[in-house]
DSSP file (Angstrom, degrees, kcal/mol; ACC not computed):
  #  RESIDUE AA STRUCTURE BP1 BP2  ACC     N-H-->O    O-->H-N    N-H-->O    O-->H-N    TCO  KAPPA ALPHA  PHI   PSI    X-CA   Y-CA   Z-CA
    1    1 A X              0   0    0      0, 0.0     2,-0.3     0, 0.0    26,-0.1   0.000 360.0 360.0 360.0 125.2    0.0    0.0    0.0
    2    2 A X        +     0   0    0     24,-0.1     2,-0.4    22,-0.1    24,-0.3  -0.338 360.0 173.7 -55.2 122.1    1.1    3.2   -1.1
    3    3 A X  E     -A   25   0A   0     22,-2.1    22,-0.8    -2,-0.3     2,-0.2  -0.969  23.1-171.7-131.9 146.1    1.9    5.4    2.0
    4    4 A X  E     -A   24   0A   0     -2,-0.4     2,-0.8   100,-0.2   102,-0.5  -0.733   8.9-163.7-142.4 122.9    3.4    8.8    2.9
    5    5 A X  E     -A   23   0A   0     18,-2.0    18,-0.8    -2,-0.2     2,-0.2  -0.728   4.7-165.1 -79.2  66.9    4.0    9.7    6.1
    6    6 A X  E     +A   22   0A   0     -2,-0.8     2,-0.3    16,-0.2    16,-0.2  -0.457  25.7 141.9 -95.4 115.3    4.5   13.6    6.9
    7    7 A X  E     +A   21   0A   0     14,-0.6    14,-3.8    -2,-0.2   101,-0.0  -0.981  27.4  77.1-158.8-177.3    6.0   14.5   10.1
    8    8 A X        +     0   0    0      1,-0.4     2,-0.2    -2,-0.3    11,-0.2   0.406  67.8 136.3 127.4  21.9    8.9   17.4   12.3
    9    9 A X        +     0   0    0      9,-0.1    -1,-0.4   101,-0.1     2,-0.3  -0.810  19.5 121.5 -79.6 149.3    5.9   20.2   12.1
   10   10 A X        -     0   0    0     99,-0.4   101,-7.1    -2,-0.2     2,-0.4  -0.879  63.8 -52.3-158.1-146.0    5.6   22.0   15.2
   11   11 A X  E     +e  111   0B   0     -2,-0.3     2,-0.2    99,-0.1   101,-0.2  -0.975  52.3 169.1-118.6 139.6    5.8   25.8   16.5
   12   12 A X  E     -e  112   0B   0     99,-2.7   101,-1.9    -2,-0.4     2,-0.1  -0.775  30.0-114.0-127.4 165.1    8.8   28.1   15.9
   13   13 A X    >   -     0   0    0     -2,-0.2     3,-0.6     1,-0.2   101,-0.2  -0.608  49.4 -87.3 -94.3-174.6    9.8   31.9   16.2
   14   14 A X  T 3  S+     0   0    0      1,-0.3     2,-2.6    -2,-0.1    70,-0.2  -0.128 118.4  40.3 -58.7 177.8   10.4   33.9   13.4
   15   15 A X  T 3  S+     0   0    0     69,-0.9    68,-0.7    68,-0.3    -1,-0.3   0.198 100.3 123.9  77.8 -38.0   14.4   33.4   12.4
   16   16 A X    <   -     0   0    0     -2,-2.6    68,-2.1    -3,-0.6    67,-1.4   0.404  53.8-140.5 -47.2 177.5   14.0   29.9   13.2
   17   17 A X  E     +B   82   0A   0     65,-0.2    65,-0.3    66,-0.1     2,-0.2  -0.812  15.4 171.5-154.9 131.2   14.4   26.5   11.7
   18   18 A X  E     -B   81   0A   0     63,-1.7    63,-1.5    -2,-0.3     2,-0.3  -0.684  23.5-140.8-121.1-175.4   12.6   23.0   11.6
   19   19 A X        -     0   0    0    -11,-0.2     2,-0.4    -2,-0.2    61,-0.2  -0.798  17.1-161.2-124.5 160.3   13.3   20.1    9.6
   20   20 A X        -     0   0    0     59,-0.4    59,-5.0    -2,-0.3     2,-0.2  -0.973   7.2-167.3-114.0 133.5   10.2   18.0    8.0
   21   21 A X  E     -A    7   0A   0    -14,-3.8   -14,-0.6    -2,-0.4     2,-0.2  -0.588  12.6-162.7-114.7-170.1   10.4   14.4    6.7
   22   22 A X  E     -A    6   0A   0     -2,-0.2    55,-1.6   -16,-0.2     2,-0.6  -0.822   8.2-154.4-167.8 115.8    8.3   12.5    5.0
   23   23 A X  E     -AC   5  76A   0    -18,-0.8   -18,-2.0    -2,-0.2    53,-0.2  -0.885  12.7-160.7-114.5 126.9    8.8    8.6    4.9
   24   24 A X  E     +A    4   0A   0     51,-1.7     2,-0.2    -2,-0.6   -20,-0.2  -0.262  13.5 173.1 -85.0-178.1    7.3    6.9    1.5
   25   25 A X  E     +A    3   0A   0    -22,-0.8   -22,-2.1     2,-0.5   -20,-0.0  -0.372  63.3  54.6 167.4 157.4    6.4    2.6    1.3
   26   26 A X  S    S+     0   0    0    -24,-0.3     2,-0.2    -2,-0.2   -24,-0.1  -0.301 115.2   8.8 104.9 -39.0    4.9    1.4   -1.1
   27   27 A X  S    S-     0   0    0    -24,-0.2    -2,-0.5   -26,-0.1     2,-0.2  -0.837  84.3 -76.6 154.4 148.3    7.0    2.5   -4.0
   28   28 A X    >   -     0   0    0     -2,-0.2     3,-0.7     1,-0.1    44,-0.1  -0.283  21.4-153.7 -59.5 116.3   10.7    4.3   -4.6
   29   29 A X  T 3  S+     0   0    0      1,-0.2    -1,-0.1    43,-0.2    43,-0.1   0.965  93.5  73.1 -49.5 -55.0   11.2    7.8   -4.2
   30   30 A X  T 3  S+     0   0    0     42,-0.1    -1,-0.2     3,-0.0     4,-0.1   0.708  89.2  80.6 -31.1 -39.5   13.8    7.9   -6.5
   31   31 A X  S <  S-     0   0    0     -3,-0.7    -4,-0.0     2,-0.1    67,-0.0  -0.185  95.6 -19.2 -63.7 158.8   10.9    7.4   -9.3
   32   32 A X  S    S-     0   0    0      1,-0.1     2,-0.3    64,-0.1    66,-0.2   0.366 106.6 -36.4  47.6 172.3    8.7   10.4  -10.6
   33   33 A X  E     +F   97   0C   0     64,-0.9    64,-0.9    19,-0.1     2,-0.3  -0.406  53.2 178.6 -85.5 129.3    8.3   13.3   -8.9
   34   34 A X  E     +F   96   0C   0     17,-0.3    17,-3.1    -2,-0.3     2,-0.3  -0.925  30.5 137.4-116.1 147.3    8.1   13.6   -4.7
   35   35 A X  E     -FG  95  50C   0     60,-2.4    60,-3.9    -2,-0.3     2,-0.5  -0.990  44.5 -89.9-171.5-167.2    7.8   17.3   -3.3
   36   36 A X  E     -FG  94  49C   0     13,-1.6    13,-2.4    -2,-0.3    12,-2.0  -0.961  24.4-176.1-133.7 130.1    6.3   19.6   -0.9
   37   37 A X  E     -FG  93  47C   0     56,-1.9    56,-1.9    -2,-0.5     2,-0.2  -0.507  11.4-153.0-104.2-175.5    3.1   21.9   -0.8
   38   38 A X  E     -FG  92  46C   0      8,-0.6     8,-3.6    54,-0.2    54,-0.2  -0.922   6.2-168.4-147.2 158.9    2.0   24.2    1.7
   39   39 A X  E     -F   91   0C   0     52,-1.1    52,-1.3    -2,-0.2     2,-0.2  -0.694   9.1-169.6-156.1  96.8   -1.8   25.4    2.5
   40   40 A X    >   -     0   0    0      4,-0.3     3,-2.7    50,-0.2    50,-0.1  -0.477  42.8 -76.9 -98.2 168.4   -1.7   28.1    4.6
   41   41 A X  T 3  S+     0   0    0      1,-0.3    -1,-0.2    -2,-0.2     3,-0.1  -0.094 121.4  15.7 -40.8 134.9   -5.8   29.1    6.3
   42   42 A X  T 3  S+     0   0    0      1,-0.2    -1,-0.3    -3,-0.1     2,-0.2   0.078 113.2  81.8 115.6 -44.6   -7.4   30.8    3.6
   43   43 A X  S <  S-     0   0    0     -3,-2.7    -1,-0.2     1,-0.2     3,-0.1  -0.656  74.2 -94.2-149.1 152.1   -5.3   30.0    0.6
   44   44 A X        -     0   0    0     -2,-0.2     2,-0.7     1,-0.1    -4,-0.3   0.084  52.3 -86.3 -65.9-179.1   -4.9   27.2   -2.1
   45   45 A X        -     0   0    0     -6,-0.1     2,-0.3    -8,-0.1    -6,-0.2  -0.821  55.4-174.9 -92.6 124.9   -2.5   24.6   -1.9
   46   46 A X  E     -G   38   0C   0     -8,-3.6    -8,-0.6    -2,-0.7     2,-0.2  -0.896  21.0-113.5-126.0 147.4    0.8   25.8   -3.4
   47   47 A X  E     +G   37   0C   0     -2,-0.3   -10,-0.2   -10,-0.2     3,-0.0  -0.473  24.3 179.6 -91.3 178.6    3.8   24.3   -4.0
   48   48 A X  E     -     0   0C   0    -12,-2.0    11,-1.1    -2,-0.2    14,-0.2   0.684  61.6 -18.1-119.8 -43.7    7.4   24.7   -2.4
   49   49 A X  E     +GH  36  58C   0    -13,-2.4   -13,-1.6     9,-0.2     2,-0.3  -0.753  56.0 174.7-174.4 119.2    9.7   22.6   -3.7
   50   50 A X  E     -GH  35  57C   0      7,-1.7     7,-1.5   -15,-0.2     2,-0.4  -0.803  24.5-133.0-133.4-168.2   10.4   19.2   -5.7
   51   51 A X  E     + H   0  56C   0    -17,-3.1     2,-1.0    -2,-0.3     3,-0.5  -0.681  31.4 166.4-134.9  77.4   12.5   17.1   -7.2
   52   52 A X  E >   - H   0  55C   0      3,-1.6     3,-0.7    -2,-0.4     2,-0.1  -0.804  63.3 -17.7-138.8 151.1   11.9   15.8  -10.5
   53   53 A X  T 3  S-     0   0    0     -2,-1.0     2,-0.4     1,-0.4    -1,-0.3   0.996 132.5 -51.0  67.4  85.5   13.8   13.9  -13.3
   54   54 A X  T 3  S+     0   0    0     -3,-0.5     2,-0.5    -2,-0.1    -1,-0.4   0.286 113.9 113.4  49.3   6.0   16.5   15.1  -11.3
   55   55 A X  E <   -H   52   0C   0     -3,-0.7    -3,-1.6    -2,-0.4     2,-0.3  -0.966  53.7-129.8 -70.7 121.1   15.9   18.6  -10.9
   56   56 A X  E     -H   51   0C   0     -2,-0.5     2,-0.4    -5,-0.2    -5,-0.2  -0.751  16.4-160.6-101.4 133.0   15.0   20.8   -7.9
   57   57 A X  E     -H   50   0C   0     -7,-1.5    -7,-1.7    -2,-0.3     2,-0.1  -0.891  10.0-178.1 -29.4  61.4   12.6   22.9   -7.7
   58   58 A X  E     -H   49   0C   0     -2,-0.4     2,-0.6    -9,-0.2    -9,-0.2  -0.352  25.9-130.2 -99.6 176.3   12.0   26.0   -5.3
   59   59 A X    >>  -     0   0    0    -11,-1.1     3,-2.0     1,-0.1     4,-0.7  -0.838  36.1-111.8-105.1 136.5    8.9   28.5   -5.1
   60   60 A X  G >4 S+     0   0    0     -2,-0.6     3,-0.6     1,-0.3    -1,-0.1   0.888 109.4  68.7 -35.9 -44.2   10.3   32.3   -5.0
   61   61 A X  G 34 S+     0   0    0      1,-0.3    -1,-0.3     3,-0.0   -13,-0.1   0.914 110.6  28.3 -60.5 -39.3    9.2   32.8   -1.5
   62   62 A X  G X> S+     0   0    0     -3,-2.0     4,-1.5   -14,-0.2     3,-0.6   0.321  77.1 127.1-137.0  38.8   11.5   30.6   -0.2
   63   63 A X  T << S+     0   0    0     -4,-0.7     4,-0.1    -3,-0.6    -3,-0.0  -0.127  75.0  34.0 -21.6 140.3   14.5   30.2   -2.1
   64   64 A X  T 34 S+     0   0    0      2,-0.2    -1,-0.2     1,-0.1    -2,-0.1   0.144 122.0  52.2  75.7 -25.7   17.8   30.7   -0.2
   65   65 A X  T <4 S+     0   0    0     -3,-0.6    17,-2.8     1,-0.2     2,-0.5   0.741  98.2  56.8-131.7   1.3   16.2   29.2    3.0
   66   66 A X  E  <  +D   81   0A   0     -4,-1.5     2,-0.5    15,-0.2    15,-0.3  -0.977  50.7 173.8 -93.1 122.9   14.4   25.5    2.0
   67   67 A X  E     -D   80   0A   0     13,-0.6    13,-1.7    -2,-0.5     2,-0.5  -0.975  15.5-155.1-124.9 141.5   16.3   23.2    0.7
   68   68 A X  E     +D   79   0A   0     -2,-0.5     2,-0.2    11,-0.2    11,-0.2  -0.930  16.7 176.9-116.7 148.9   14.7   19.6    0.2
   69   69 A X  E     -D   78   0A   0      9,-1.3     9,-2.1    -2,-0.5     2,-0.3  -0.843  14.8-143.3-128.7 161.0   16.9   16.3    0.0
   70   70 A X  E     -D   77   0A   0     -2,-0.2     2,-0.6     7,-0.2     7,-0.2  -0.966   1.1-154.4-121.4 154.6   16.1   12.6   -0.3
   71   71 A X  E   > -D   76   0A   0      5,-4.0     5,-2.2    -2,-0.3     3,-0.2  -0.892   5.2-162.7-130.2 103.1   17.6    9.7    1.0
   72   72 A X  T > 5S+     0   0    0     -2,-0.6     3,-2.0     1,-0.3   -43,-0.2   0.892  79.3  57.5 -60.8 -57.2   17.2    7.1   -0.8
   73   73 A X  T 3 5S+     0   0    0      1,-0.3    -1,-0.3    -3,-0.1    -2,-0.0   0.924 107.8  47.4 -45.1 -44.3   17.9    4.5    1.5
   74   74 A X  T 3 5S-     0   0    0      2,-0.2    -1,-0.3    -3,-0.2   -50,-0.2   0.247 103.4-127.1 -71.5  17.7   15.4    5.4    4.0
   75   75 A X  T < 5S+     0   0    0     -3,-2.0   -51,-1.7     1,-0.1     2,-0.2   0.830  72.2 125.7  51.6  29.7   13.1    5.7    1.2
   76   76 A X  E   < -CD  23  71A   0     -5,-2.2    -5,-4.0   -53,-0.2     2,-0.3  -0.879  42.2-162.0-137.6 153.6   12.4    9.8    3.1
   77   77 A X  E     - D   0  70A   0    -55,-1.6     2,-0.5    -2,-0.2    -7,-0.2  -0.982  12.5-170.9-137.1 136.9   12.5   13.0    1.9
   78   78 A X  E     - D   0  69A   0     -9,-2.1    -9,-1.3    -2,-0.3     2,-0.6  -0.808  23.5-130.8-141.7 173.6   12.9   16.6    4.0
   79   79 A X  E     - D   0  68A   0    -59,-5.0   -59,-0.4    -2,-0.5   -11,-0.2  -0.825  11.9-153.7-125.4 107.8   12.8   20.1    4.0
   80   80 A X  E     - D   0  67A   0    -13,-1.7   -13,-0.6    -2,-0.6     2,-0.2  -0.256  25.0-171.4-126.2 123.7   15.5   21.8    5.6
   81   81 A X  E     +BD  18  66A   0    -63,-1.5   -63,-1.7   -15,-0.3     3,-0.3  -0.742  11.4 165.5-154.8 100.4   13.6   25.3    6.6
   82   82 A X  E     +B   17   0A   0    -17,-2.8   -65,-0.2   -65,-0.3   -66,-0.2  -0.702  51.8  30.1-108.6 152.5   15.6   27.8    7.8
   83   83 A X  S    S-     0   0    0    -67,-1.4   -68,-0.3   -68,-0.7   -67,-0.2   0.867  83.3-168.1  73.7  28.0   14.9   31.9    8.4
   84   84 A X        -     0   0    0    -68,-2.1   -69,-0.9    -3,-0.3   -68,-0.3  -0.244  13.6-179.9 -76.7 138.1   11.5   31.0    8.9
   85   85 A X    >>  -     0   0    0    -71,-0.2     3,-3.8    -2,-0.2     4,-0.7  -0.698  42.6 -94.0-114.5 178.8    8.2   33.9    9.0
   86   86 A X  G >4 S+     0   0    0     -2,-0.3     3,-2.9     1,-0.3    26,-0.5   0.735 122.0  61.9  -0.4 -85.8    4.9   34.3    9.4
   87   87 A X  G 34 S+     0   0    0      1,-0.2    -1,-0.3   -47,-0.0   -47,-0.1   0.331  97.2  69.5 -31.3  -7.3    4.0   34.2    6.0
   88   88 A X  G <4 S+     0   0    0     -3,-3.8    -1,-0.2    24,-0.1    -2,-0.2   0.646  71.9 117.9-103.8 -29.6    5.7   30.4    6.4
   89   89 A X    <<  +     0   0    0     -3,-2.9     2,-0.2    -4,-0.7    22,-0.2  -0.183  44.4 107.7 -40.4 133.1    2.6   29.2    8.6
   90   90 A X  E    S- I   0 110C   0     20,-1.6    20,-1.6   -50,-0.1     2,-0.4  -0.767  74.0 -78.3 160.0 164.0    0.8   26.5    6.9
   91   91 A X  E     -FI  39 109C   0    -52,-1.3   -52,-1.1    18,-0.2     2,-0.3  -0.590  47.0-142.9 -48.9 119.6   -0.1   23.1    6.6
   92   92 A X  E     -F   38   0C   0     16,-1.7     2,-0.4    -2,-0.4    16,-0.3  -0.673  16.5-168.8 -87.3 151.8    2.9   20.9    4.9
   93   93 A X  E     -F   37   0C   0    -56,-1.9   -56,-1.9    -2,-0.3     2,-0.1  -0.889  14.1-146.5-133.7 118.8    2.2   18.0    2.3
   94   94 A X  E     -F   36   0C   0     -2,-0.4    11,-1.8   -90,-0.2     2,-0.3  -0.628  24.9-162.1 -88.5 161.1    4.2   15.7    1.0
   95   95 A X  E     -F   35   0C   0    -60,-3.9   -60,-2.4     9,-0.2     2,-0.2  -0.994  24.9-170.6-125.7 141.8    3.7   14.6   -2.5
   96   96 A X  E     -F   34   0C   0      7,-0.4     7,-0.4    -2,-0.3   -62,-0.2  -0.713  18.0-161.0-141.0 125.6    4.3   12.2   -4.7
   97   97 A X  E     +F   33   0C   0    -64,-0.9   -64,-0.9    -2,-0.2     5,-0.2  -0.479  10.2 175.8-113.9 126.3    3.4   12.7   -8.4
   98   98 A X        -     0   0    0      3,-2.7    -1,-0.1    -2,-0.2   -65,-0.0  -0.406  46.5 -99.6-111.9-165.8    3.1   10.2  -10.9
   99   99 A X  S    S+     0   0    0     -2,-0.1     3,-0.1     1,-0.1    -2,-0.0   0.669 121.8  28.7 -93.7 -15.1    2.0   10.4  -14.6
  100  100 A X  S    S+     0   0    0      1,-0.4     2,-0.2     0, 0.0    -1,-0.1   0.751 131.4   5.1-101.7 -36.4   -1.6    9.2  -13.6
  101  101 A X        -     0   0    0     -5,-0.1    -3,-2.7     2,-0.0    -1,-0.4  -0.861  57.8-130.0-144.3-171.4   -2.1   10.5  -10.2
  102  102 A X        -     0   0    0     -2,-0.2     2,-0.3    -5,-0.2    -5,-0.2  -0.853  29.1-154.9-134.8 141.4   -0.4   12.7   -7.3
  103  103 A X        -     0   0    0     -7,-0.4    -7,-0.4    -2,-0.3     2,-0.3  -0.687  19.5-163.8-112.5 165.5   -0.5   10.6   -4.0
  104  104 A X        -     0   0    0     -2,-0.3    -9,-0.2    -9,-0.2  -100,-0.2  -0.963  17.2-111.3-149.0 146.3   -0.4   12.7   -0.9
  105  105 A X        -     0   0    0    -11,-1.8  -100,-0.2    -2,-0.3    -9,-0.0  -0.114  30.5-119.1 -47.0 168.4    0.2   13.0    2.9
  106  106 A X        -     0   0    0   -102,-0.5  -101,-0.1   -13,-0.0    -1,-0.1   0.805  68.3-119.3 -83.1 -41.1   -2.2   13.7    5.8
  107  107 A X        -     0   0    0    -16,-0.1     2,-0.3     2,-0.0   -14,-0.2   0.597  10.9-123.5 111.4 105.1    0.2   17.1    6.5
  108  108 A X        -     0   0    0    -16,-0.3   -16,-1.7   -17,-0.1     2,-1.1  -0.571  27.1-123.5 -83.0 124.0    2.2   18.3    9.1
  109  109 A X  E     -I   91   0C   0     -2,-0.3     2,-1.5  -100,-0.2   -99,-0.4  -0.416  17.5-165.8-100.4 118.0    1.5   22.0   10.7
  110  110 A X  E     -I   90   0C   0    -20,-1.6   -20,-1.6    -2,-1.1     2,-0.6  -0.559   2.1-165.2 -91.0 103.9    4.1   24.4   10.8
  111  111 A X  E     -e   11   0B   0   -101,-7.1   -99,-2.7    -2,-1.5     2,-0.8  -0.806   4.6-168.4 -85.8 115.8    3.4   27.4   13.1
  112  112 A X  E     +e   12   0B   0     -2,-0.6   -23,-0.2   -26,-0.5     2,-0.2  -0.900  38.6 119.9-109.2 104.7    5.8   30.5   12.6
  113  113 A X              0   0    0   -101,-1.9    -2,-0.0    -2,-0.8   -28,-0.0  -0.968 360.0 360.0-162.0 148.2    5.0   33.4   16.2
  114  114 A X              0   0    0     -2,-0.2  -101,-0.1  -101,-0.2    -1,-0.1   0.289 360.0 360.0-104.3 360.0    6.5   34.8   18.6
């Protein structure tokens, strides 16, 4: 059974930094596209960052302070989020996109206040 497994969400201050993983089974990471959206109250589901056919992928907003990696042996993928604000509150999602469907996580929530 395809699974992904989203978690490292919590509450931060601004200037901060968490990490999120995301542990696949089922199927490879390495294949087709895996990334990360965000859906912050209010607002549509946007992406942040992926990885496909070997290319990464950031959203303007947060260039210079997310970086996603995979590790292929652990079948998991994370997002390295540094310098975080406000604006950075949301629900996280992992994804992973195939040519027929996009699978998804349940979400992790990442609160950015002081």
């Amino acid at each position: 059974q395809l699974q992904l497994v989203e978690s490292g969400g919590g509450l931060v201050q601004p200037g901060g930094s968490l990490r999120l993983s995301c542990a696949a089974s089922g199927f490879s990471l390495d294949s087709y596209s895996i990334g990360w959206y965000r859906q912050a109250p209010g607002k549509q589901r946007e992406l942040v960052t992926d990885i496909t056919s070997g290319r990464t992928n950031y959203a303007d907003s947060v260039k210079g302070r997310f970086t996603i990696s995979r590790d292929s042996a652990r079948n998991t993928v994370y997002l390295q989020m540094n310098s975080l604000k406000p604006e950075d509150t949301a629900v996280y999602y992992c994804s992973y996109r195939t040519p027929l469907v996009t699978y998804w996580g349940k979400g992790t929530l990442v609160t950015v206040s002081s």
